[in-house]
N, CA and C atoms as a LAMMPS dump frame, in Angstrom:
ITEM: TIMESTEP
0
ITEM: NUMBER OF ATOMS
486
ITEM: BOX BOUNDS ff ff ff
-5.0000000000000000e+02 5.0000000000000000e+02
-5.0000000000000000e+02 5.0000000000000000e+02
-5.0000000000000000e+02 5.0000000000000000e+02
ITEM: ATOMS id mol type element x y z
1 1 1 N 371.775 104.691 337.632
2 1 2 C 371.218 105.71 338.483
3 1 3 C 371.204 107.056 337.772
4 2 1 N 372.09 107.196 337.268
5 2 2 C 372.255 108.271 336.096
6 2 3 C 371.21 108.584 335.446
7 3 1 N 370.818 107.254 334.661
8 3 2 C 369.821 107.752 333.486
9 3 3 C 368.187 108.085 334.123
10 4 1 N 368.218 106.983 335.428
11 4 2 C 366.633 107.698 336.027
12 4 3 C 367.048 109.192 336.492
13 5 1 N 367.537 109.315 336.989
14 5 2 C 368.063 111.175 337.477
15 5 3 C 367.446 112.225 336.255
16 6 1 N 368.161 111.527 334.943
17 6 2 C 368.105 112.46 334.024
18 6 3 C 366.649 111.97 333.154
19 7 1 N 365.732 110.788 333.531
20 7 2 C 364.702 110.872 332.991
21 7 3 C 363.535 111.667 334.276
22 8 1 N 363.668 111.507 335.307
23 8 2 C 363.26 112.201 336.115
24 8 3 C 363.022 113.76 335.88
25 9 1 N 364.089 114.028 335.243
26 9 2 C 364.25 115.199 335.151
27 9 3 C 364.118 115.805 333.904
28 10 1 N 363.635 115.411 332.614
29 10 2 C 362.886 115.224 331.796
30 10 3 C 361.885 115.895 331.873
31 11 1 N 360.96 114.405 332.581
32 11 2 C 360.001 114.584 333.192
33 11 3 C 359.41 115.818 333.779
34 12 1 N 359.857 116.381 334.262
35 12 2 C 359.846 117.422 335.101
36 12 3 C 360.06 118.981 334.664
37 13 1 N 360.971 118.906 333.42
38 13 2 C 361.231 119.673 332.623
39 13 3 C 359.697 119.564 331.844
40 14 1 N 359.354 118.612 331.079
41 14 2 C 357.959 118.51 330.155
42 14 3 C 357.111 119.092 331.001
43 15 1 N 356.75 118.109 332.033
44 15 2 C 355.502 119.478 332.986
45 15 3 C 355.771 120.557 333.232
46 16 1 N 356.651 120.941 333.676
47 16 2 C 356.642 122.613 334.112
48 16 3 C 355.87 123.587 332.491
49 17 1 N 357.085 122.787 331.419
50 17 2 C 356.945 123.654 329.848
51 17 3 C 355.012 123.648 329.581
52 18 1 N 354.793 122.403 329.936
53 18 2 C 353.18 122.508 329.433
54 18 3 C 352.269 122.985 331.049
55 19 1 N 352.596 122.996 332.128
56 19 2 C 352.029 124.058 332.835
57 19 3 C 351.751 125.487 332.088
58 20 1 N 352.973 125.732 332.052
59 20 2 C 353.481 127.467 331.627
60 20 3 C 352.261 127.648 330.192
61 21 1 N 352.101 126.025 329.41
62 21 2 C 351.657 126.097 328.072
63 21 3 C 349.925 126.752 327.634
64 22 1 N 349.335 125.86 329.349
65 22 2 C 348.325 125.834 329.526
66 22 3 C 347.986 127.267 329.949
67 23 1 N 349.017 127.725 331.174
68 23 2 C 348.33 129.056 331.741
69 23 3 C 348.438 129.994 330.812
70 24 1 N 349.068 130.366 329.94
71 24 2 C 349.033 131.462 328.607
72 24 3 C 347.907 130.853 327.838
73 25 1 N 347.009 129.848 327.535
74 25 2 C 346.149 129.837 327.034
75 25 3 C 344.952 130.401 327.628
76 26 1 N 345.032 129.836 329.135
77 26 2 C 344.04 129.881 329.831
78 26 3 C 343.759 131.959 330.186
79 27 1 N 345.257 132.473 330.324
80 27 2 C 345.273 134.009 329.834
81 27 3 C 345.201 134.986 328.872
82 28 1 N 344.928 134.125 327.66
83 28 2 C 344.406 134.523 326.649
84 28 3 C 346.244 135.446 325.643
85 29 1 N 346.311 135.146 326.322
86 29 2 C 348.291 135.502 325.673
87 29 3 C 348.939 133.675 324.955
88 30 1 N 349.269 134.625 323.563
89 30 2 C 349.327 133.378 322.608
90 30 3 C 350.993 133.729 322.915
91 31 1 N 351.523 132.539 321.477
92 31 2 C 352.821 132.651 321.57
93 31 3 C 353.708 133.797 321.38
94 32 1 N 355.397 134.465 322.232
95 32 2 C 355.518 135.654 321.924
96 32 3 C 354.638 136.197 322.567
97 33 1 N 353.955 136.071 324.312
98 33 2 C 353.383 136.876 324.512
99 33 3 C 352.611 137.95 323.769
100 34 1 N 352.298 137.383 322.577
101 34 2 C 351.057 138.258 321.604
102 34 3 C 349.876 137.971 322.359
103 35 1 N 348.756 138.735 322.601
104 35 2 C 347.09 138.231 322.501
105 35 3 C 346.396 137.142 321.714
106 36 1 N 345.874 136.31 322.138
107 36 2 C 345.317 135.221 321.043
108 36 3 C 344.568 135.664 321.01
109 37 1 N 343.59 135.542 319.9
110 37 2 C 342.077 136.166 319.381
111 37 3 C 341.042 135.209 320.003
112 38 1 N 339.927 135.824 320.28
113 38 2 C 338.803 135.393 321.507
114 38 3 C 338.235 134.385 320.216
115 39 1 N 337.542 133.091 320.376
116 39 2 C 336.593 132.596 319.623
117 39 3 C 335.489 133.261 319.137
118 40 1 N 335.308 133.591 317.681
119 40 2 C 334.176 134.024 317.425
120 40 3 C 332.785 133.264 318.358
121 41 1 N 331.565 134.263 318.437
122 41 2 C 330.418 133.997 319.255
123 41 3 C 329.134 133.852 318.122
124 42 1 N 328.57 132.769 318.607
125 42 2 C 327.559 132.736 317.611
126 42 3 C 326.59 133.913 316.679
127 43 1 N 326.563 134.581 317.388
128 43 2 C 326.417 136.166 316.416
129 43 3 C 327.391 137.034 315.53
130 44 1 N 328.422 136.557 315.777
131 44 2 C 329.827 136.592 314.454
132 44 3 C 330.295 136.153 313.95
133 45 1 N 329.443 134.913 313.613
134 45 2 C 329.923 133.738 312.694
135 45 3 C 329.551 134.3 311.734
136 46 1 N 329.875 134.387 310.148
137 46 2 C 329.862 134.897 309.472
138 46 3 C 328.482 134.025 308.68
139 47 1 N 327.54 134.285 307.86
140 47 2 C 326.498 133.618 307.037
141 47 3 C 327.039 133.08 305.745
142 48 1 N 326.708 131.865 305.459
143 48 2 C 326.995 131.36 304.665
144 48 3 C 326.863 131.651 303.007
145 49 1 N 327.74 131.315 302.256
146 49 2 C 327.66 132.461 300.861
147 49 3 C 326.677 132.534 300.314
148 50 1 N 325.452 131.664 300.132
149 50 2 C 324.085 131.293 299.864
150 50 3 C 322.841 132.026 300.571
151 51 1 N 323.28 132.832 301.35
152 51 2 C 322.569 133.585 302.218
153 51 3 C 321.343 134.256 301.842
154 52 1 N 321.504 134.912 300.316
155 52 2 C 320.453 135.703 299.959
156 52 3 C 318.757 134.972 299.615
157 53 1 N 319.086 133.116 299.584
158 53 2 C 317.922 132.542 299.384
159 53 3 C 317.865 132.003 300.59
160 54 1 N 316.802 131.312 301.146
161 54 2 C 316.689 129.869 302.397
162 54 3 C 317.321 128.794 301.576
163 55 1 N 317.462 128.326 302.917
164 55 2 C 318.024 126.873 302.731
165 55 3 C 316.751 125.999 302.4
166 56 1 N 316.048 126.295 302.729
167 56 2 C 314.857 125.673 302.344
168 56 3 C 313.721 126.123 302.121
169 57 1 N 312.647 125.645 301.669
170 57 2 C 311.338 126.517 301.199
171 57 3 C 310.669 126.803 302.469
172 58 1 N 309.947 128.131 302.103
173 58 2 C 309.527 129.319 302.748
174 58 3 C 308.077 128.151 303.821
175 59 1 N 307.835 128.224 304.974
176 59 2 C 306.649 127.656 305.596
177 59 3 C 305.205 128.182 305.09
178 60 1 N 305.254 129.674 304.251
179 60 2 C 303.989 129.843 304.157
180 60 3 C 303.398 129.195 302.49
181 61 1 N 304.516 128.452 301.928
182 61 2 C 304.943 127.668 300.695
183 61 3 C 303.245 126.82 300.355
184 62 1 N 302.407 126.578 299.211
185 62 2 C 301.979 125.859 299.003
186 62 3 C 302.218 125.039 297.237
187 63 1 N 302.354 123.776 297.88
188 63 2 C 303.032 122.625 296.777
189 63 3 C 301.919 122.905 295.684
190 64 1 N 302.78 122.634 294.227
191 64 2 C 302.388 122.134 293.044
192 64 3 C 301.97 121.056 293.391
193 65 1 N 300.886 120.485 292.613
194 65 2 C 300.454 119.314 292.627
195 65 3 C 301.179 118.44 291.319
196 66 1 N 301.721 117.209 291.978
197 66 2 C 302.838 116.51 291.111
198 66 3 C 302.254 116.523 289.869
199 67 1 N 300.796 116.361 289.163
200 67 2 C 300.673 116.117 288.034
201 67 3 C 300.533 117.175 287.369
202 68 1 N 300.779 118.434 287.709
203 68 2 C 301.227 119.653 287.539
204 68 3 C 302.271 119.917 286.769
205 69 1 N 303.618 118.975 287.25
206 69 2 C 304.417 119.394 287.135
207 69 3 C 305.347 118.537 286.368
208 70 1 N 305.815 119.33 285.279
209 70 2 C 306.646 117.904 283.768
210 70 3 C 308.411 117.934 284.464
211 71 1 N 308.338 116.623 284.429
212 71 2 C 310.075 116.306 284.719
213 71 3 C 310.751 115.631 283.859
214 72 1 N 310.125 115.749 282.724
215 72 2 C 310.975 114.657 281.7
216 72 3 C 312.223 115.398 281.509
217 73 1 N 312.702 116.664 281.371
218 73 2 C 313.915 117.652 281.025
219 73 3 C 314.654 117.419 282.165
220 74 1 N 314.691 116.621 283.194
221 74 2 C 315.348 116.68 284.334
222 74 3 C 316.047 115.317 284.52
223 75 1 N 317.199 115.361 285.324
224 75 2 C 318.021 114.036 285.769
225 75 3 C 317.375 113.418 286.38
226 76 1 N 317.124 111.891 286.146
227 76 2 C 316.512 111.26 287.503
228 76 3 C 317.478 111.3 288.342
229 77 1 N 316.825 111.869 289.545
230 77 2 C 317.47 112.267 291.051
231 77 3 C 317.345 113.465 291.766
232 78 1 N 317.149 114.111 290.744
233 78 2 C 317.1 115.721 290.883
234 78 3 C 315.988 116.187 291.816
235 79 1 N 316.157 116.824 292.819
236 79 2 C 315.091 116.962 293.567
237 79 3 C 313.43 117.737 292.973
238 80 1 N 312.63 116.961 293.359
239 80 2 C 311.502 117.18 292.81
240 80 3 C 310.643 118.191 293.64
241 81 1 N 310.501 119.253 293.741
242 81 2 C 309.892 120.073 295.198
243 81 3 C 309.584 121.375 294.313
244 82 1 N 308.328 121.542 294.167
245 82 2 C 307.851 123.21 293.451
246 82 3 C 306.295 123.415 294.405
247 83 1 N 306.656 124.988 294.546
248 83 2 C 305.941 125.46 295.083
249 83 3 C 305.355 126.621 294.552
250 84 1 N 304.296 127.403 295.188
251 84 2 C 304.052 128.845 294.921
252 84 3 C 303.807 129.849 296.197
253 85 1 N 303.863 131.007 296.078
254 85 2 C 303.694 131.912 296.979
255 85 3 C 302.81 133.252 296.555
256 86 1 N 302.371 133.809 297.698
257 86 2 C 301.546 135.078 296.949
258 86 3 C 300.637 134.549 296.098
259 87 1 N 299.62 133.929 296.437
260 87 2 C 298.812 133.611 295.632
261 87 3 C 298.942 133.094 294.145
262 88 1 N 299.748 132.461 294.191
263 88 2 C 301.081 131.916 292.743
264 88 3 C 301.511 133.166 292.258
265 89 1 N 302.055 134.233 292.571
266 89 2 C 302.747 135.171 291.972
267 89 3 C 303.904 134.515 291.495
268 90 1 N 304.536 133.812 292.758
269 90 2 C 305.661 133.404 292.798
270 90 3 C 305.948 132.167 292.977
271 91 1 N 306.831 131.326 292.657
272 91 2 C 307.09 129.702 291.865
273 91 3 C 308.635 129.766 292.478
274 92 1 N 308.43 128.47 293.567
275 92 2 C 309.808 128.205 293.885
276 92 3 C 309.933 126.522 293.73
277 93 1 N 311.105 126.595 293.934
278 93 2 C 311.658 125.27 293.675
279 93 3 C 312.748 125.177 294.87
280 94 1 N 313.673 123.627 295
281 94 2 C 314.813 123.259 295.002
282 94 3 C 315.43 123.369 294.271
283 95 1 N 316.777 124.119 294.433
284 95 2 C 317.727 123.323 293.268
285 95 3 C 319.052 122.657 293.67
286 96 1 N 319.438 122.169 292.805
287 96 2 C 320.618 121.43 293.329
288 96 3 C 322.245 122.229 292.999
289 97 1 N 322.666 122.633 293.924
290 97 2 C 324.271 122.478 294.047
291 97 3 C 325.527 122.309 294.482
292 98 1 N 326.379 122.435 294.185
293 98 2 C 327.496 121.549 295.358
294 98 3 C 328.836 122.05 294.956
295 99 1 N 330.002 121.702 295.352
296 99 2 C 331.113 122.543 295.845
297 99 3 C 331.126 123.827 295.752
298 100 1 N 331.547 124.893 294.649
299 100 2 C 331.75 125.862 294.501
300 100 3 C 330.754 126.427 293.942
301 101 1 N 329.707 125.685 293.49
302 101 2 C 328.304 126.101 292.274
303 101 3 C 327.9 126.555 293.146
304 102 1 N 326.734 127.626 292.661
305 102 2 C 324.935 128.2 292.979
306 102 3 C 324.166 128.188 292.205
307 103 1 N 322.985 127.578 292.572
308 103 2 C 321.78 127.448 291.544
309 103 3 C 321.096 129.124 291.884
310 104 1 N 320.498 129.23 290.767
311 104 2 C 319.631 130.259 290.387
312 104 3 C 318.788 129.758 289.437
313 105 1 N 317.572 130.209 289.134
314 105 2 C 316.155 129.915 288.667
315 105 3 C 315.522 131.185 287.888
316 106 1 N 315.348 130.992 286.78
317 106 2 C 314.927 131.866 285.655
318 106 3 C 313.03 131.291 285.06
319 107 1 N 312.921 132.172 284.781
320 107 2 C 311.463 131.32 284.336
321 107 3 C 311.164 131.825 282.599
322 108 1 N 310.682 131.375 282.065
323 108 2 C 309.654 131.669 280.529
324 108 3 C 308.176 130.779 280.833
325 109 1 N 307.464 132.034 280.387
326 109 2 C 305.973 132.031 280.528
327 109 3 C 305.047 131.765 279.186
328 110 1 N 303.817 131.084 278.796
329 110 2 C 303.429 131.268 278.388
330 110 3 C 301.934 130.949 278.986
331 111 1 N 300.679 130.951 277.804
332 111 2 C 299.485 130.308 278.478
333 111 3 C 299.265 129.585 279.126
334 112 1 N 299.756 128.676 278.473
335 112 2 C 299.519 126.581 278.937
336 112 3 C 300.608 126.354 280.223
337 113 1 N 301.952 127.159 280.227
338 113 2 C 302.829 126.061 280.703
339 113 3 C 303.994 127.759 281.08
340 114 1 N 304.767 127.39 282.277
341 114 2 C 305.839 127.765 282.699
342 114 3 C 306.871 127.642 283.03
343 115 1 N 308.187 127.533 281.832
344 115 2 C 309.046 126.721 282.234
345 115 3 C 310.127 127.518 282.641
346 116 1 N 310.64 126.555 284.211
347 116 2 C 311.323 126.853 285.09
348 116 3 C 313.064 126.142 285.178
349 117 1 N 313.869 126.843 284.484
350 117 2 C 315.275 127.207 284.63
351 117 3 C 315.955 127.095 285.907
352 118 1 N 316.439 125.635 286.329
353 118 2 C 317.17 125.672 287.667
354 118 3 C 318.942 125.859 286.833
355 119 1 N 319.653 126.702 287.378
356 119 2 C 321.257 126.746 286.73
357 119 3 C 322.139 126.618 287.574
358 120 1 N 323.014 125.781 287.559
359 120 2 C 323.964 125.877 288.262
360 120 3 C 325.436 126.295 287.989
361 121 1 N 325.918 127.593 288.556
362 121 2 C 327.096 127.875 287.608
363 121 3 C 327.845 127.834 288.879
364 122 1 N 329.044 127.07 287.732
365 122 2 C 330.604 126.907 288.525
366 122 3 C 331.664 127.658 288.318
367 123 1 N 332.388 127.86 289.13
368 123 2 C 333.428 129.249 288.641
369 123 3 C 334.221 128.39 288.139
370 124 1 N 335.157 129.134 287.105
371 124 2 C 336.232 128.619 286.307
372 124 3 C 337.461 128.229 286.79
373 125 1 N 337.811 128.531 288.21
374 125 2 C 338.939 128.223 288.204
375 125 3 C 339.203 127.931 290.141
376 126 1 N 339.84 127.334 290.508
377 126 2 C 339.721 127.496 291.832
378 126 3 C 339.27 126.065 292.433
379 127 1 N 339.846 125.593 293.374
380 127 2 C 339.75 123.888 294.302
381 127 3 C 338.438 124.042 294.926
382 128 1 N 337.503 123.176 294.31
383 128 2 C 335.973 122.816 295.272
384 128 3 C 335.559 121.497 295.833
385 129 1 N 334.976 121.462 296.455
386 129 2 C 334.461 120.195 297.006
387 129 3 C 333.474 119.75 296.445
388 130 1 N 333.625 118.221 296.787
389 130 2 C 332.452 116.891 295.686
390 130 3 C 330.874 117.628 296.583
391 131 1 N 330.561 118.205 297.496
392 131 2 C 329.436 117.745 298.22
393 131 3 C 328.328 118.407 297.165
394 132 1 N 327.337 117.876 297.643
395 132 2 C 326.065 118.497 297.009
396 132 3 C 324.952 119.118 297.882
397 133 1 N 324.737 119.823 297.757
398 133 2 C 323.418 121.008 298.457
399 133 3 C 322.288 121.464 297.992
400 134 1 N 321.111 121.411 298.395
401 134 2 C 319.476 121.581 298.094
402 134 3 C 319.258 123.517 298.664
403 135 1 N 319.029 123.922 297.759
404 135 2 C 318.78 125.2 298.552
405 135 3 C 317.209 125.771 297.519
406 136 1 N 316.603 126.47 298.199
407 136 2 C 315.501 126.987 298.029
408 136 3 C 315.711 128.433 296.941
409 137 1 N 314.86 128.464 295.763
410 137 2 C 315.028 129.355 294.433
411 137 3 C 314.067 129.739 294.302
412 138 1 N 313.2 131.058 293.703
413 138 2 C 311.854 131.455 293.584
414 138 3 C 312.206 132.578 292.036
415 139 1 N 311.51 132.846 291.644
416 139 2 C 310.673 133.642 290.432
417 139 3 C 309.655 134.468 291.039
418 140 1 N 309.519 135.622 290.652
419 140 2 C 307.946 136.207 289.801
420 140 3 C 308.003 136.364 288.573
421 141 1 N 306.328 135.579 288.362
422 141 2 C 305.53 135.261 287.281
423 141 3 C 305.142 136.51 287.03
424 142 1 N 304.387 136.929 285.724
425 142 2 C 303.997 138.08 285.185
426 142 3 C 302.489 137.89 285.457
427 143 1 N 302.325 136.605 285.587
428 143 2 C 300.85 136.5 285.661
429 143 3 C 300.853 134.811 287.039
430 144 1 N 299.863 134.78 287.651
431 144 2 C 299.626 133.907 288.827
432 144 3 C 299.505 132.444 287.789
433 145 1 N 300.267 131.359 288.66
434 145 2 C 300.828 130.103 288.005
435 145 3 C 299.119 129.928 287.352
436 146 1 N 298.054 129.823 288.643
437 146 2 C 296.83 129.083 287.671
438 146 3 C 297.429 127.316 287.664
439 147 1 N 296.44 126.797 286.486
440 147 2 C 296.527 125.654 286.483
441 147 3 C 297.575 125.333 285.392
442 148 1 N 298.789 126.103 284.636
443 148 2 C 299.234 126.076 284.593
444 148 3 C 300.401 125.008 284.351
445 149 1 N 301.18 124.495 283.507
446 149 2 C 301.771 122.837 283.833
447 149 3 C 303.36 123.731 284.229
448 150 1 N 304.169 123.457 285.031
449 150 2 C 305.376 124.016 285.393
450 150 3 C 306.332 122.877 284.661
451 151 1 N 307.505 123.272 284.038
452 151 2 C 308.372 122.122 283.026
453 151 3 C 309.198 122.641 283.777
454 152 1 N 310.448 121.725 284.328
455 152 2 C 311.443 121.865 285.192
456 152 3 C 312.501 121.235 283.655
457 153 1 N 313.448 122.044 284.045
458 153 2 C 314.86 122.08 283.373
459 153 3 C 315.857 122.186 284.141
460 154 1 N 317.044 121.785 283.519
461 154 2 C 318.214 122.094 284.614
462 154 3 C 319.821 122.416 283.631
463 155 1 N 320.049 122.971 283.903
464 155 2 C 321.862 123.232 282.681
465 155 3 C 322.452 123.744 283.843
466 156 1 N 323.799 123.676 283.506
467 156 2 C 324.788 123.954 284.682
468 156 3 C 325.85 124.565 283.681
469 157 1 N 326.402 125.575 283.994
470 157 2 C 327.426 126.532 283.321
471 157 3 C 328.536 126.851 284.512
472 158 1 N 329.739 126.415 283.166
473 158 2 C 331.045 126.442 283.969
474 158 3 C 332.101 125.986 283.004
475 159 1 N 333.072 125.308 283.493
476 159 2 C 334.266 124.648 283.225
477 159 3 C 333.845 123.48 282.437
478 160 1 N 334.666 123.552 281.296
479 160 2 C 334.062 122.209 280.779
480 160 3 C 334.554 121.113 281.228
481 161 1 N 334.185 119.916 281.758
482 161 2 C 334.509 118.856 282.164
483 161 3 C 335.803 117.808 281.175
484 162 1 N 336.552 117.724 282.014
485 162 2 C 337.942 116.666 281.224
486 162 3 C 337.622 115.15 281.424
């Protein structure tokens, strides 16, 4: 009889503690009667570090035509997606990067052909994640793509691999 008394009472002890647990949440008073901080609101979520390009190419975007465009300098896999803007002023691409990297896109021009520099640099030091990410890269040309052949490249600068 003893031990139900004192599991009873347990019992009873646990609910009251997580009553009390719930209503300081539900009052916005954290532990130590401190204030808990309100959930950020979708307008103070902070933008993601990649911010200064799209995540993806621009809608008013019109595609290179694939035979346009040389991929032998490239990984098979590598996303294949070039575009122009402004009346080809401007030459965008995908590029590829992932944990801690950002691609950026450089161009060299000549008559025949414009070849386009996707880079991905990794910082030297510091814990990143395996994932990989497609984000949208652009150039201005000195002169409008034209018919033009676009040569896609890709190098990645960083840490040398062990």
């Amino acid at each position: 009889m003893r031990r139900l008394t004192t599991a009873v009472g347990a019992g009873v002890l646990f609910l009251g503690i997580s009553a009390c647990a719930d209503s300081n949440e539900d009052s916005g008073v954290g532990l130590g009667g401190q204030p808990s901080p309100a959930p950020p609101t979708s307008s103070e979520q902070q933008a993601p570090p990649s911010a200064e390009e799209p995540e993806t190419r621009p809608a008013e975007a019109v595609d290179v035509p694939e035979e346009q465009v040389d991929t032998a300098a490239i990984d098979e896999g590598y996303p294949v997606e070039v575009w122009t803007l402004d009346e080809g002023a401007v030459l965008g691409a995908m590029g590829q990067e992932g944990g801690c990297g950002t691609v950026s896109a450089s161009a060299t021009e000549d008559e025949e052909s414009v070849t386009l520099l996707l880079t991905e640099d990794i910082p030297t030091s510091g814990p990143c994640t395996m994932d990989i990410r497609f984000r949208a890269v652009s150039v201005d040309l000195d002169q409008p793509l034209g018919d033009r052949t676009v040569v896609l490249e890709t190098e990645t600068v960083g840490p040398p691999s062990s």
